[in-house]
MOPAC internal coordinates of N, CA, C and O (Angstrom, degrees):
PM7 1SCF
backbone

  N    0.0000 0     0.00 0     0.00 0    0    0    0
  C    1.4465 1     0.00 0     0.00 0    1    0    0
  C    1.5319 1   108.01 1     0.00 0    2    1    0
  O    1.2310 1   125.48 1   -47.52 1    3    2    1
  N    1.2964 1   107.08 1   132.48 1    3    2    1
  C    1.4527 1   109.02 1   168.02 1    5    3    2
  C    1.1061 1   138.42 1   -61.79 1    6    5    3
  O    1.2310 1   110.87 1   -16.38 1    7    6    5
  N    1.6389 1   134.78 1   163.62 1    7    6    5
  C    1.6356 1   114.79 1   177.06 1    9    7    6
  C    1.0994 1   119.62 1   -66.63 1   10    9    7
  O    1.2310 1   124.06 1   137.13 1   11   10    9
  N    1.8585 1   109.81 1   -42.87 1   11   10    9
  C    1.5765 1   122.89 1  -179.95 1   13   11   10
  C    1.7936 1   100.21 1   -42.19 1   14   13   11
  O    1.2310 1   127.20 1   118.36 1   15   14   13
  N    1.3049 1   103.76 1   -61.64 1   15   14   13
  C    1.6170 1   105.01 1  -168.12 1   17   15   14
  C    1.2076 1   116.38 1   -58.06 1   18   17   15
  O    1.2310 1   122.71 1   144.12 1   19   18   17
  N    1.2748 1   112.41 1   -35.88 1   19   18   17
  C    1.7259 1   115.59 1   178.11 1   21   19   18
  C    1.0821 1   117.56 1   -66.95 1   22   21   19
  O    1.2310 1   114.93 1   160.89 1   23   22   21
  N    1.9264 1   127.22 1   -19.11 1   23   22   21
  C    1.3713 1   107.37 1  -167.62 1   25   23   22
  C    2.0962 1    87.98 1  -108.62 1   26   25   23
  O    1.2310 1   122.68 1  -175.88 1   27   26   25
  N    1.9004 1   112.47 1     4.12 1   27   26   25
  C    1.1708 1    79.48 1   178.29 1   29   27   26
  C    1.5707 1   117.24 1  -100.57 1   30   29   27
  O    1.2310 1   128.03 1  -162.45 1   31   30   29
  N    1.7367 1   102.15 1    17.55 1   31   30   29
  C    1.6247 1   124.36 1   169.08 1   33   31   30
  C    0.7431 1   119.69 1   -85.95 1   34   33   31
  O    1.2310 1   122.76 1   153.61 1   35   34   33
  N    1.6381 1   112.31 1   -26.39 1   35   34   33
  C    1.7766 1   106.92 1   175.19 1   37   35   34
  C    1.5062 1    89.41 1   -95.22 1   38   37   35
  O    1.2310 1   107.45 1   174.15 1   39   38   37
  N    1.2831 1   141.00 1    -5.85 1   39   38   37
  C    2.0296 1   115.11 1   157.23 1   41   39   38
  C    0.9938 1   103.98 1   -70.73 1   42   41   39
  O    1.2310 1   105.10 1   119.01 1   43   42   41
  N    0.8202 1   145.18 1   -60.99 1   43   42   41
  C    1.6297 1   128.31 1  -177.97 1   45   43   42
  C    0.9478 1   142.12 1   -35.12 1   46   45   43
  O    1.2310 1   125.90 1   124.75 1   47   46   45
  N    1.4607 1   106.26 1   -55.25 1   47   46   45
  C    1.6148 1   129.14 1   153.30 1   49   47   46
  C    1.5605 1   112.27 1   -35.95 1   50   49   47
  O    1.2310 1   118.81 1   123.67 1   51   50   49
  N    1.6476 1   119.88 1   -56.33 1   51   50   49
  C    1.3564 1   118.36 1  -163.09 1   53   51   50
  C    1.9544 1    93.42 1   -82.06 1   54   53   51
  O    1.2310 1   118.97 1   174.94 1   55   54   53
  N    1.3059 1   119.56 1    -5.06 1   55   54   53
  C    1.4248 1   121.85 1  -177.20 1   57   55   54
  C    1.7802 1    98.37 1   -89.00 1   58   57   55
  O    1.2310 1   110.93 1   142.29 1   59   58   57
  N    1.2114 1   134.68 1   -37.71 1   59   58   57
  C    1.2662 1   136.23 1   152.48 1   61   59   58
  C    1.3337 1   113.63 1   -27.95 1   62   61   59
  O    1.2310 1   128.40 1    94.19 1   63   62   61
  N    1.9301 1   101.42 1   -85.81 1   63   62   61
  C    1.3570 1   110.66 1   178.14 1   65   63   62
  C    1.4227 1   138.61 1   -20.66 1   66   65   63
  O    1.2310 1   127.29 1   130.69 1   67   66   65
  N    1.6437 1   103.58 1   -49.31 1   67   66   65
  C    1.1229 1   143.74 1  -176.52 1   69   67   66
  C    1.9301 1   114.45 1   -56.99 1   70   69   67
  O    1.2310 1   133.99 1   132.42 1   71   70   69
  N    1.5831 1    90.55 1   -47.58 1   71   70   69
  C    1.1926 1    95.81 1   169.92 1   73   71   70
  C    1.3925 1   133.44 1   -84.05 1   74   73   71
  O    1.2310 1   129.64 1   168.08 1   75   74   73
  N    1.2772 1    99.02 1   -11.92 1   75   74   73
  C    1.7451 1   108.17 1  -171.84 1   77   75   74
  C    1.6139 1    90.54 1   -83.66 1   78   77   75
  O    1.2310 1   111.09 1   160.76 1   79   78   77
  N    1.4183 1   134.37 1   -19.24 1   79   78   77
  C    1.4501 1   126.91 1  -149.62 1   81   79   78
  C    1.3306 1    76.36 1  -112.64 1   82   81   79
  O    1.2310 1    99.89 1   143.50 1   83   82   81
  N    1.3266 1   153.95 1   -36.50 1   83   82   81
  C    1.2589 1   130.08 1   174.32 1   85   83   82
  C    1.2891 1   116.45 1   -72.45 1   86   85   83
  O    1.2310 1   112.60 1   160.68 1   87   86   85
  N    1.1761 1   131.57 1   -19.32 1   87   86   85
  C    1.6410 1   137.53 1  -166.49 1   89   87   86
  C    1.7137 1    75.52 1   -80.90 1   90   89   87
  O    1.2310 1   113.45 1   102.94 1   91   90   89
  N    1.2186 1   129.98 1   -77.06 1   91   90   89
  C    1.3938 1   126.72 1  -148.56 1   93   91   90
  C    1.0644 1    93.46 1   -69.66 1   94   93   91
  O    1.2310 1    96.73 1   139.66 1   95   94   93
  N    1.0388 1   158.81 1   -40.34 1   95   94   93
  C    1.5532 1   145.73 1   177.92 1   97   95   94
  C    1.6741 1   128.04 1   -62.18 1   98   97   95
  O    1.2310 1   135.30 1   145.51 1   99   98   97
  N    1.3087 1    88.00 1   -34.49 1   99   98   97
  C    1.9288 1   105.83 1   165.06 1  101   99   98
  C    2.0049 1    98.29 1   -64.68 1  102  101   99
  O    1.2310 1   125.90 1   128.80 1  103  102  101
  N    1.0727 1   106.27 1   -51.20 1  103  102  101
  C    2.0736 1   104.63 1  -174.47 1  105  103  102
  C    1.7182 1    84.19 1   -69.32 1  106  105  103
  O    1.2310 1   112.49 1    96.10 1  107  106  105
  N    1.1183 1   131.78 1   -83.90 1  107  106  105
  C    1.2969 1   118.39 1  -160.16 1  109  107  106
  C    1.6017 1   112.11 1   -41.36 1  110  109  107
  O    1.2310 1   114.91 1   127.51 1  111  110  109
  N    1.1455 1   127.26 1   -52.49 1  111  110  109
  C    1.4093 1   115.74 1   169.25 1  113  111  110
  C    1.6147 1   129.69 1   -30.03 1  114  113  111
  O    1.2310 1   125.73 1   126.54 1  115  114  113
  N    1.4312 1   106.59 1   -53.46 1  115  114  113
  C    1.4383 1   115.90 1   174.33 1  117  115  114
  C    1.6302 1   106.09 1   -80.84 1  118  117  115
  O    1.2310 1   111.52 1   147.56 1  119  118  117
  N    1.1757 1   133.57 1   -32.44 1  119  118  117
  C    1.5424 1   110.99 1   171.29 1  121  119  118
  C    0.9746 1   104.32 1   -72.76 1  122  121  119
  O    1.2310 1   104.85 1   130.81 1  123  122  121
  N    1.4767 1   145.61 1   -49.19 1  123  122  121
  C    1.5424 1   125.67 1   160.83 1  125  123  122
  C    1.7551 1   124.15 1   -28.91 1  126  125  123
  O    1.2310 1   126.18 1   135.70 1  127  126  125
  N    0.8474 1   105.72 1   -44.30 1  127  126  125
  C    1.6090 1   109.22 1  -167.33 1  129  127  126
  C    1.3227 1    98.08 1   -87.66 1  130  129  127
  O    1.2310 1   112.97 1   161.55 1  131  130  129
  N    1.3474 1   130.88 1   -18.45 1  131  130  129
  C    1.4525 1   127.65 1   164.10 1  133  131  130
  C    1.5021 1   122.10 1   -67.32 1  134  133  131
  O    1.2310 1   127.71 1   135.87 1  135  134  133
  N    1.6761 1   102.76 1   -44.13 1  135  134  133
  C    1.3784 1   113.10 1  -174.03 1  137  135  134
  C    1.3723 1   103.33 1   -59.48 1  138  137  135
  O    1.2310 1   119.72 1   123.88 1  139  138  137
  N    1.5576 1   118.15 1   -56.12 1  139  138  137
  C    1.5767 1   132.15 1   166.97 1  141  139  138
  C    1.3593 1    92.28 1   -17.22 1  142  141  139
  O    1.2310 1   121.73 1   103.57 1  143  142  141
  N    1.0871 1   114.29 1   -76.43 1  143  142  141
  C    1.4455 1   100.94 1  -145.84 1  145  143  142
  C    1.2472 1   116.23 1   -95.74 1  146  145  143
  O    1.2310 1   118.95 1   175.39 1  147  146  145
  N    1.1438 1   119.61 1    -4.61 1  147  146  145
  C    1.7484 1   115.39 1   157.52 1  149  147  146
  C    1.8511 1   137.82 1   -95.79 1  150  149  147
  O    1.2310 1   141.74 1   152.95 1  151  150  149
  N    1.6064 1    75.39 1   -27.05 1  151  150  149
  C    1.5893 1    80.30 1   164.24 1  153  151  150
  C    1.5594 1   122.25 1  -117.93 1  154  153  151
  O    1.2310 1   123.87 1   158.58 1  155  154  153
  N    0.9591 1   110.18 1   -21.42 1  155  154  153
  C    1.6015 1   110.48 1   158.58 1  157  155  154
  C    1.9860 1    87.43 1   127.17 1  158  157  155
  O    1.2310 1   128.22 1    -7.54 1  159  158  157
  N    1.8273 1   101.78 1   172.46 1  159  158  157
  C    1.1918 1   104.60 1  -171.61 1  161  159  158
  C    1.4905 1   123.08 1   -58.76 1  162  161  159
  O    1.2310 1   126.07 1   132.43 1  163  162  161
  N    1.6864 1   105.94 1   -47.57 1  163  162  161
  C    1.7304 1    98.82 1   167.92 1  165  163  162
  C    1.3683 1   137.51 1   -27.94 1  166  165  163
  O    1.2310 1   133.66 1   150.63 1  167  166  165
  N    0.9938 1    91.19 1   -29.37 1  167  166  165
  C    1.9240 1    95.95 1  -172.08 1  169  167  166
  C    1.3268 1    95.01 1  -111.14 1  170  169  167
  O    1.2310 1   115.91 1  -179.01 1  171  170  169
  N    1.3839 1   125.38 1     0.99 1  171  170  169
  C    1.7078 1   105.54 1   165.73 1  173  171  170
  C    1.6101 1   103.67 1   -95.32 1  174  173  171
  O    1.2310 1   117.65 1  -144.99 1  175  174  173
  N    0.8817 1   122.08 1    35.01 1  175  174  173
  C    1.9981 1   116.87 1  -145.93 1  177  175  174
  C    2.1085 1    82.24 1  -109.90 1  178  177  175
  O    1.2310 1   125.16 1   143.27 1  179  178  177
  N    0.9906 1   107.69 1   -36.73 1  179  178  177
  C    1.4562 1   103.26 1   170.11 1  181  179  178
  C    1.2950 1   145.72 1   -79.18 1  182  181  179
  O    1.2310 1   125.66 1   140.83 1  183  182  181
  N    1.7521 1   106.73 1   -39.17 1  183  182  181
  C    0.9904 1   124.54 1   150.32 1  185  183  182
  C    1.8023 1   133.47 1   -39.15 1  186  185  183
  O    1.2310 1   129.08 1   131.38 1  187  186  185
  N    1.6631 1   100.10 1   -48.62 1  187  186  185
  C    1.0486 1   130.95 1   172.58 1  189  187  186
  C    1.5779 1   121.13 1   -61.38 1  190  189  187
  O    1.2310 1   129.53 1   140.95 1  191  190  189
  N    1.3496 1    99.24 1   -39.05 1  191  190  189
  C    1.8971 1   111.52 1   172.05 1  193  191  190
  C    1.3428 1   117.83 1   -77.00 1  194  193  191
  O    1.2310 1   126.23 1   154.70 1  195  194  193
  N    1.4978 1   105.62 1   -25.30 1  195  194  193
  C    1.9294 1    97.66 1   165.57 1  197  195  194
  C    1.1301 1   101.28 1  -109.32 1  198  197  195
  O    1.2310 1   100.38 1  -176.40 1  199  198  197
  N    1.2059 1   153.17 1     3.60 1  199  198  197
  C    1.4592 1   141.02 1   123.20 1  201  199  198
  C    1.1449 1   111.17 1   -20.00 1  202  201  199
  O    1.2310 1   120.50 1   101.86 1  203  202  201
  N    1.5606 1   116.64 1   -78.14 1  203  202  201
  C    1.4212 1   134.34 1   171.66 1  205  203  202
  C    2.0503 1   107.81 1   -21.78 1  206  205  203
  O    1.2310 1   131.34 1   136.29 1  207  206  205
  N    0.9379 1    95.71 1   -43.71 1  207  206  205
  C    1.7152 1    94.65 1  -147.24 1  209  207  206
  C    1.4089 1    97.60 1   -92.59 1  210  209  207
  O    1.2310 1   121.86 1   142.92 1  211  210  209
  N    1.7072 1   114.05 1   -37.08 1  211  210  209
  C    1.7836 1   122.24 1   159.26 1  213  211  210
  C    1.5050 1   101.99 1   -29.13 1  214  213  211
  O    1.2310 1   122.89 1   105.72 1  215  214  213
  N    1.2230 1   112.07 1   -74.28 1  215  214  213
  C    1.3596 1   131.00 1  -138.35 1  217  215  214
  C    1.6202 1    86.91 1   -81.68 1  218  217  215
  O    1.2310 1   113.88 1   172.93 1  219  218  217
  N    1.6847 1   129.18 1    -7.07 1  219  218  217
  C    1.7805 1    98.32 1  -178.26 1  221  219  218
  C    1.3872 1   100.23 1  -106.29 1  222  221  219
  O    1.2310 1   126.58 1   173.87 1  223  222  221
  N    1.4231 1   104.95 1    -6.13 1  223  222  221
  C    1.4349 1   116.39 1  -177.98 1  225  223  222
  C    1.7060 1   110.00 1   -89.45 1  226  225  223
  O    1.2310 1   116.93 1   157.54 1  227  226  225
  N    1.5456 1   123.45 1   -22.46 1  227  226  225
  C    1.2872 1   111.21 1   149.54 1  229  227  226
  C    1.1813 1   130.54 1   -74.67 1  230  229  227
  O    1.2310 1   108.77 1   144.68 1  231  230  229
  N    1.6223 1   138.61 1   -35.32 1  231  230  229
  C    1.3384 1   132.90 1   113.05 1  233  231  230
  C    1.2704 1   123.31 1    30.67 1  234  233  231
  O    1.2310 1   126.77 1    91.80 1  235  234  233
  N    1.5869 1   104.58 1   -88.20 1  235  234  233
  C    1.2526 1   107.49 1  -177.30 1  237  235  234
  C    1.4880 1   134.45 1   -79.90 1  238  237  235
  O    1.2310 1   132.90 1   174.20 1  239  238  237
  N    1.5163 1    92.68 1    -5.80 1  239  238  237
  C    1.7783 1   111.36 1  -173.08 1  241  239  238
  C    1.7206 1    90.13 1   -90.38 1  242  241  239
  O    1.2310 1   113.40 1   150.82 1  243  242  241
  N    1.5338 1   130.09 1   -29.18 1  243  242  241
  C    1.3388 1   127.59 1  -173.28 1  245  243  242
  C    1.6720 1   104.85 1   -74.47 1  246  245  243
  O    1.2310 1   123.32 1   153.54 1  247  246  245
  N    0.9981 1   111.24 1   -26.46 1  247  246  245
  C    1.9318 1   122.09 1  -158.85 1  249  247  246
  C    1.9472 1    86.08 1   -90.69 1  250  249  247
  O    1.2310 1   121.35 1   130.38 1  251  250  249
  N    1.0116 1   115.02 1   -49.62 1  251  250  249
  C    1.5628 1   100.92 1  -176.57 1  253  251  250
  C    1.5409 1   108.73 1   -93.04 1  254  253  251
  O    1.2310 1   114.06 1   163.06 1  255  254  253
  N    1.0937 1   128.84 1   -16.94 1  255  254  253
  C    2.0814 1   123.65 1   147.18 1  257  255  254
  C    1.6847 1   109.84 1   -26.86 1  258  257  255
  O    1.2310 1   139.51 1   123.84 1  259  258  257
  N    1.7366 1    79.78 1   -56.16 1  259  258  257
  C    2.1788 1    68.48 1  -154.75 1  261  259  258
  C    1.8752 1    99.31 1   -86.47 1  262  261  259
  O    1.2310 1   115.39 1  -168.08 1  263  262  261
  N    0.8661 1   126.35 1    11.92 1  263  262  261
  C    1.5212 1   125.71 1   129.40 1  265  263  262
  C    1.7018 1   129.79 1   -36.07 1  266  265  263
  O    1.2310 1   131.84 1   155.25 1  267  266  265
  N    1.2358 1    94.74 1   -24.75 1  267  266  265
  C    2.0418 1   102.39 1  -160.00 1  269  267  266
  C    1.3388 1    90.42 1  -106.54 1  270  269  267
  O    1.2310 1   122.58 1   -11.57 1  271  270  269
  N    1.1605 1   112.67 1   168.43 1  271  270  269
  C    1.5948 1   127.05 1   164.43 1  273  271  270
  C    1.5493 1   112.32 1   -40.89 1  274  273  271
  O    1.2310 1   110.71 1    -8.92 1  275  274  273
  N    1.3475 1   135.07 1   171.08 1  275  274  273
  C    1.0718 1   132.17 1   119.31 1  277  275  274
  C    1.7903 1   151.31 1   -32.17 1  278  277  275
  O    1.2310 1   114.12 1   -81.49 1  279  278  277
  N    0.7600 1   128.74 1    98.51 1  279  278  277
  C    1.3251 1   109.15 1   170.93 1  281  279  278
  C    1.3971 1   143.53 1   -37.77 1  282  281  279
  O    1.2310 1   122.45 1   -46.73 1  283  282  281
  N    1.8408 1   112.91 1   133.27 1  283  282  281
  C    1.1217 1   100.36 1  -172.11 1  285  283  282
  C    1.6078 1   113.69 1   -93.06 1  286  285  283
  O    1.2310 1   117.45 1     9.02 1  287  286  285
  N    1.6301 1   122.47 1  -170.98 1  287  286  285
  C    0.9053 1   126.19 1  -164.18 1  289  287  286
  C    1.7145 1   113.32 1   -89.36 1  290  289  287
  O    1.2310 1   119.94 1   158.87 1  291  290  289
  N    1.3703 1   117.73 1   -21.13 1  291  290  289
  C    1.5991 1   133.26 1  -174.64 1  293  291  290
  C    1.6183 1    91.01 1  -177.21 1  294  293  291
  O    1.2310 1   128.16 1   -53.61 1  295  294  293
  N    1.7028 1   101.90 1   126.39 1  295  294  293
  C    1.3607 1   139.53 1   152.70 1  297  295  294
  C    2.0665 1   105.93 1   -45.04 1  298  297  295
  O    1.2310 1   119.65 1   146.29 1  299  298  297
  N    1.1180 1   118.27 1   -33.71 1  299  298  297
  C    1.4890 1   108.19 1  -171.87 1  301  299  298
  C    1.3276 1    99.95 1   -76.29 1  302  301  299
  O    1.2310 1   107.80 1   136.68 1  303  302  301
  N    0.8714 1   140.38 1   -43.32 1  303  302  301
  C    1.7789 1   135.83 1   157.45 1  305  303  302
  C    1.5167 1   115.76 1    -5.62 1  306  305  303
  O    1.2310 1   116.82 1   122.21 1  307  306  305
  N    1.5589 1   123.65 1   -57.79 1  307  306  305
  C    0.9226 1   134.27 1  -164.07 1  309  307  306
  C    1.4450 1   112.83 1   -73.57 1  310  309  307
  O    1.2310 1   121.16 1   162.94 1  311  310  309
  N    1.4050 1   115.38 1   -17.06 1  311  310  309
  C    1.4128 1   138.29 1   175.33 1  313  311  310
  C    1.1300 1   133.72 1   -46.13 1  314  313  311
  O    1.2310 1   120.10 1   180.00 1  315  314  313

């Protein structure tokens, strides 16, 4: 396997990643903001701290993405 190809498998990969940590961070957001408001701030104080850590860890998964190639349009190309 080539380098070109290898680093545009590992964009993809971190374009996966990327998405699974925003999907879970979008639900943690709203059960936080639910808890807020039904049970009061204490009990959002956890929710809120891996919120916190989702969101620095997509951050940091976005800042080393645009390091990689671009993405292509279809994987059978490479074929």
């Amino acid at each position: 396997m080539s380098n070109a190809r290898r680093k545009r498998r590992s964009g993809e990969d971190f374009d996966i990643i990327i998405g699974l940590l925003g999907f879970w961070a979008a639900v943690l957001f709203i059960v936080t903001v639910l808890i807020e408001f039904t049970q009061g701030p204490a009990e959002a104080l956890g929710p809120a701290l891996i919120l916190l850590g989702l969101v620095l860890a997509l951050w940091g998964m976005v800042r080393l993405r645009r390091t990689l190639p671009a993405r292509t349009t279809s994987r059978d190309r490479d074929r």
